[in-house]
N, C-alpha and C positions, 0 to 999 in steps of 0.2 A: 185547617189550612186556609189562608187569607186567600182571597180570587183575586187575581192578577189580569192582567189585558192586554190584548192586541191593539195599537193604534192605526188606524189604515184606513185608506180611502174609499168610500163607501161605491166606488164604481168597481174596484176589483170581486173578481169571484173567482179565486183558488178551488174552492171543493167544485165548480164549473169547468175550470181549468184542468184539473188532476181527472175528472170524468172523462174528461174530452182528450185527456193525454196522459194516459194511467203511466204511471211509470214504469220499467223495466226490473225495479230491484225493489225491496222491501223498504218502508218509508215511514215517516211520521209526518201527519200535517204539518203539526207543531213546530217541525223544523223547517218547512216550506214558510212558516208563517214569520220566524225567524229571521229567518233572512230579507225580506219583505218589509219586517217591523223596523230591521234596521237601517235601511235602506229610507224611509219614511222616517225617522227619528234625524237621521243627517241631512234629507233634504232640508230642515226647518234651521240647522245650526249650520251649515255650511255656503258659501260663498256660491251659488248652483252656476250665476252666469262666469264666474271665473274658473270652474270647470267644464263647463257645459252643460250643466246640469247633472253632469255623474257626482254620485256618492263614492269617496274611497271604501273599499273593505278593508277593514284587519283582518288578515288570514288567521292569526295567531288566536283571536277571539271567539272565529268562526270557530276551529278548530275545539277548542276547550270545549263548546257546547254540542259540537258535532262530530267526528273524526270521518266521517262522509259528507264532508257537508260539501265537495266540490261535486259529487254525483248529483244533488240537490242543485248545484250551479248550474250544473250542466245541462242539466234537464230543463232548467226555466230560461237557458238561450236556449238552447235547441230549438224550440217552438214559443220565441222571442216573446216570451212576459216578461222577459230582462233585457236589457242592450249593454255590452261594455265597451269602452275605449280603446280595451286593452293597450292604454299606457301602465308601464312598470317600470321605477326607475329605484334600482336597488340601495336601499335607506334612505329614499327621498318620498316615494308614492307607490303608493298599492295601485292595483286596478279599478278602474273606477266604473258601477254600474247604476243605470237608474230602471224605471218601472215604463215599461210601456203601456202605459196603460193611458191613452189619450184617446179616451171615448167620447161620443156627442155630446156629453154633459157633465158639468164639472161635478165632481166633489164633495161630499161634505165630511165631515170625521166620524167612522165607529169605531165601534169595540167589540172585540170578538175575546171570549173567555179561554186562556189558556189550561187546557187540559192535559196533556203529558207530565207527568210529577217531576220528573227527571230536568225536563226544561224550564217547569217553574220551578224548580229548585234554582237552575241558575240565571235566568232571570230577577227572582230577589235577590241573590246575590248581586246583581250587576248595578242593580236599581241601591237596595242598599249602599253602595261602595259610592255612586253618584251623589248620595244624600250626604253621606260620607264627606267627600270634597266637598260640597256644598255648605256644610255644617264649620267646615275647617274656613272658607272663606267668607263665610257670616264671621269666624270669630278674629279673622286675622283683618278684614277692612270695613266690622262694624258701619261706618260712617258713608261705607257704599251700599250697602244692602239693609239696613237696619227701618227701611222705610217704603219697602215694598208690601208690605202685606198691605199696606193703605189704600193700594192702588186698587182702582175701578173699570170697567171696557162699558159701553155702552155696543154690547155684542150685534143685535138688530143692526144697529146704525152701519158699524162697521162691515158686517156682512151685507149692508146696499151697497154701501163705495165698494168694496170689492167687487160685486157687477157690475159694479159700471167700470171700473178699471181693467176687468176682463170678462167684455160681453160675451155672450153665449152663440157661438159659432154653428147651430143647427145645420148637420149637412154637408159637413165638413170633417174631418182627422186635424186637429194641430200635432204636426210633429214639430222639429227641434232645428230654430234658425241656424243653420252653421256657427257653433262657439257658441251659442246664448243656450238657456233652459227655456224651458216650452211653458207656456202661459198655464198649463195645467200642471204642471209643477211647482210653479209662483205662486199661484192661485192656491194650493195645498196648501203649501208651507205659511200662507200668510192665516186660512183656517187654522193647523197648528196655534199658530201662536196667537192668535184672539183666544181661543179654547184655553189653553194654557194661563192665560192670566184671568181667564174668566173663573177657572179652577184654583186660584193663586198657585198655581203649580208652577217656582220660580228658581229660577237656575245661573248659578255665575259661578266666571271661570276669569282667573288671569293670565291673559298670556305673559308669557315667562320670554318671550323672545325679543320683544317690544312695548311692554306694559300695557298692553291694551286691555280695560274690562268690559266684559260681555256680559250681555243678560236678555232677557225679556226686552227690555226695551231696546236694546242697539239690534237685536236682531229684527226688531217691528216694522213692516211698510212705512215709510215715510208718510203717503197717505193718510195712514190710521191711525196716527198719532191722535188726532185731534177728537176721538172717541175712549180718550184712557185720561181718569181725571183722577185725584189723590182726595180720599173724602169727599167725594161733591166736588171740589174745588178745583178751578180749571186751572191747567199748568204752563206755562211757556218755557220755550228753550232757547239760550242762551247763547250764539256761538260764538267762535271767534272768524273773522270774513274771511276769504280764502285762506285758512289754516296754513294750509303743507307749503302755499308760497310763499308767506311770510316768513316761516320758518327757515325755509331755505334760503334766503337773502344771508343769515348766521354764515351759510358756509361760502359764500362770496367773496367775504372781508380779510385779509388776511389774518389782521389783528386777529379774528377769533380763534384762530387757531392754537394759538400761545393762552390760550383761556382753558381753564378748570373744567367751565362747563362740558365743553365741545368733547376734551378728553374724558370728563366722567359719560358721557353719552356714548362715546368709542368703546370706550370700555366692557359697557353694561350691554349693549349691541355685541360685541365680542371680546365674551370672557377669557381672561389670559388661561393657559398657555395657547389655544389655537389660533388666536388673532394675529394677525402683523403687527409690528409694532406701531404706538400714535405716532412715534417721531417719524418713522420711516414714512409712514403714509401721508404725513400733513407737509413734509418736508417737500415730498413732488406738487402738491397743490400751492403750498405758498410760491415755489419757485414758479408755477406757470403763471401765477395772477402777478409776480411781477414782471414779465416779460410779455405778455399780452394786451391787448387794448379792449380797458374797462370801460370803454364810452355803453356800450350794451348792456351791459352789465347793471351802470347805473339806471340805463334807461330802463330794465327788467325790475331793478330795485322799483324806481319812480310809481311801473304803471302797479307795485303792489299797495303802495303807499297812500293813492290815491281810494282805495277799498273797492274798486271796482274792477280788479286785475283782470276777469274772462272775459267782460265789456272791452276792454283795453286792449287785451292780445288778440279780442277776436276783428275788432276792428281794424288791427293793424296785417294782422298774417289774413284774412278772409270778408275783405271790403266789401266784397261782389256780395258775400250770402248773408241771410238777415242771421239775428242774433239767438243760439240756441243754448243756455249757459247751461243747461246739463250737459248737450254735445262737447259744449268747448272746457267743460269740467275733465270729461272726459279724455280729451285729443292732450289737456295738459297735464295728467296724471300717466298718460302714454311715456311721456319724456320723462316722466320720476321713475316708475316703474318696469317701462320694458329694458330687454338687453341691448347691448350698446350694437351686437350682431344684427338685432330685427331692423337696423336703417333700411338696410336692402329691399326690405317685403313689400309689395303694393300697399299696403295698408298703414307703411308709415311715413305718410305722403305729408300728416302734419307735423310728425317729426321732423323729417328734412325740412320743412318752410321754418319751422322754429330755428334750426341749423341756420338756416340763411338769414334769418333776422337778429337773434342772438349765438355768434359765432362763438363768441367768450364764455358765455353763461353754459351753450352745450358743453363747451369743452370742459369744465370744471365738473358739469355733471356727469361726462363720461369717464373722466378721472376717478371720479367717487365710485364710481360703479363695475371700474374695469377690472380689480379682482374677485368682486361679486355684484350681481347686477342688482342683487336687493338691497345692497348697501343703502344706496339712496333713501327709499321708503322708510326702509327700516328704522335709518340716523332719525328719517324727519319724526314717523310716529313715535319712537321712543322720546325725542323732544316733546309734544304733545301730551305723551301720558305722562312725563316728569311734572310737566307744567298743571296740567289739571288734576292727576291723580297724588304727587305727591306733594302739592302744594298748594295747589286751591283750594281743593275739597276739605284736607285738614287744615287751614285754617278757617272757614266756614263750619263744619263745625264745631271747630272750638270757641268760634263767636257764636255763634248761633246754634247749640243745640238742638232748639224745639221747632228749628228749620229743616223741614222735608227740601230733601236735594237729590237728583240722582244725576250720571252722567250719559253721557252719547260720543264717546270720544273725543273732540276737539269742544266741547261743548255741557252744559249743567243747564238742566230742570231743574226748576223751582215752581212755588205756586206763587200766581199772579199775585202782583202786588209787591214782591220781591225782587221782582228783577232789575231793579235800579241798585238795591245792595251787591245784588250778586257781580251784575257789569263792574261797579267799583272794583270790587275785591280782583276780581278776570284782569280788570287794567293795571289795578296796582303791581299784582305777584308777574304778569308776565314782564313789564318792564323793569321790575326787580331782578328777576331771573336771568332776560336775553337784552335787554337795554333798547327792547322796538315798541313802537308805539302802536298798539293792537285796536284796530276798530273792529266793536258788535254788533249782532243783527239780533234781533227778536221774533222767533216763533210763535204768534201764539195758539195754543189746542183748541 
């Protein structure tokens, strides 16, 4: 029998913990460890500060490997080595729990050998089924994954820059800012994933909802990019400058609406039969954009046009404060993303000024939004992945073969020295596609 492992933060001590808190009922480490490993496997692929740092469980999966597995729950809140949100939102979100474990020192990754036969049984199974899907989407997007084993970490390096990104707080507990994940949760997940590609141990999924592809790299600190090269050879990335604004000017126009595209994006966004209809839905939008006053609108168009959009809106909605373009990255993706309900909150104080500056432009996006609030996001990223994953990247490499490419969402790595082909190709297909004139920024590793 092959030895299988636990992946887990080297500051936990379970068999300390289970000393100090025997349980009440008859147990298996192995399934303490279980849950723990999974908990630690979804911090590194999930969104932490868009939940807060909780992991959702599948109960269904706990289950298969446990049929006690909530007494095992219960037991590690009781005597809070877990915290949960306890949000449950039936066919939408599990509960979601993370690790308390934010001791005076961060982190680093072990392995602990899984010995209960029962649970490594299904453990390879689980792991198998993953290689599984992995092996199916090597064979179905080739031209996205076909050029990762290339890849390289300069591990040292990138475990410095992660202390300095997150100094060592002696003397202190970091728990968890209200809504954010805690710096030792970050700080995990970004070990995770150095290790992992240090390992080539390499993972890709497509989202089915918005075409989005994930991997090793899109889930990578931004940071640490600049410590991962292909062969030797240093890489840059490629992007398009504010992405999701540009893209959202498309649904400003009315003309676009009477366009294939817009409707193929509807469509693939909300597959028939549960969607509204396109006509029904684009019919209330084109009639407000002719009855409302586009002067904002353009001016919103303009300040994209210009390729400095969060310079532009920041100086115009917040003169008084100096310029923070990840804040104002942020405060602008509030207005794509949140519900049209969150105006009211304290916290969407840059909403409302957006409201007061562009009256037209919110109202179109609260249109988009007001039978589902992800519409918005959803239209723009599925735009995005049309553009880069189904038509960039194949045609790149159908020119280019023996060109290492990978993507980052709105965005394509390549190795230096290519990236004036790749920009071409980015400007060509997107003004083929949407008819706007796309300006690029250069990364380089």
């Amino acid at each position: 029998m092959s030895k299988l492992y636990w992946e887990l933060p080297s500051s936990i001590d379970l068999e300390g913990f289970l000393a100090k808190y025997p349980p009440d009922f008859r147990y298996k480490t192995d399934h303490f460890y279980y849950i723990i490993d999974y908990l630690c496997r979804g911090m590194e692929r999930e969104d932490l500060d868009d939940n807060a740092g909780y992991v959702n469980l599948n109960a269904a999966r706990l289950q298969k490997v446990n049929h006690n597995y909530k007494k095992y729950l219960d037991h590690l809140l009781k005597h809070r080595f877990i915290l949960t949100d306890m949000k449950y939102s039936v066919g939408k979100k599990s509960k979601g729990y993370l690790i308390n474990s934010y001791k005076e020192h961060y982190s680093t990754l072990t392995q602990i050998e899984i010995k209960d036969l029962v649970v490594h049984r299904h453990v390879l199974e689980e792991r198998k089924a993953q290689n599984e899907l992995n092996d199916n989407t090597r064979k179905q997007y080739p031209h996205l994954t076909k050029w990762f084993e290339g890849l390289e970490m300069d591990r040292e390096g990138a475990l410095k820059r992660l202390d300095e990104i997150f100094p060592e707080q002696t003397g202190s507990i970091r728990g968890t800012r209200k809504g954010k994940a805690s710096d030792w949760a970050k700080r995990y997940r970004s070990v995770q994933a150095i290790e992992k590609i240090m390992r080539k141990e390499f993972y890709f999924t497509l989202d089915t909802s918005v075409g989005r592809f994930h991997s090793n790299l899109t889930n990578l600190k931004k940071e640490l990019r600049g410590f991962v090269t292909y062969q030797g050879q240093r890489l840059v990335n490629v992007d398009i400058k504010n992405s999701q604004p540009l893209l959202s000017t498309l649904l400003l126009k009315k003309q676009n609406y009477q366009s294939n595209l817009l409707e193929t994006i509807y469509h693939q966004t909300y597959p028939l039969p549960t969607s509204i209809s396109y006509r029904s839905y684009t019919i209330m939008i084109v009639k407000t954009l002719e009855r409302i006053d586009l002067q904002d609108i353009e001016k919103y168009i303009e300040f994209v046009d210009t390729g400095n959009f969060y310079g532009e809106m920041h100086q115009l909605m917040y003169p008084e404060m100096p310029f923070d373009k990840q804040k104002a990255k942020s405060m602008m993706f509030m207005k794509f993303f949140s519900n049209n309900r969150y105006m009211g909150q304290p916290k969407a104080e840059s909403k409302r000024r957006f409201k007061l500056f562009f009256p037209s432009t919110y109202e179109i996006f609260r249109l988009l939004k007001k039978s589902d609030y992800t519409a918005l996001p959803r239209i723009l990223q599925r735009l995005e992945s049309m553009i880069v994953i189904q038509n960039i990247v194949p045609r790149v490499a159908h020119e280019r073969p023996d060109l290492p490419i990978f993507t980052i969402h709105d965005s394509l790595v390549t190795t230096v020295g290519n990236e004036e082909y790749i920009a071409s190709i980015m400007i060509e297909e997107i003004k083929k596609l949407t008819g706007l004139d796309a300006q690029l920024g250069f990364e380089y590793w």
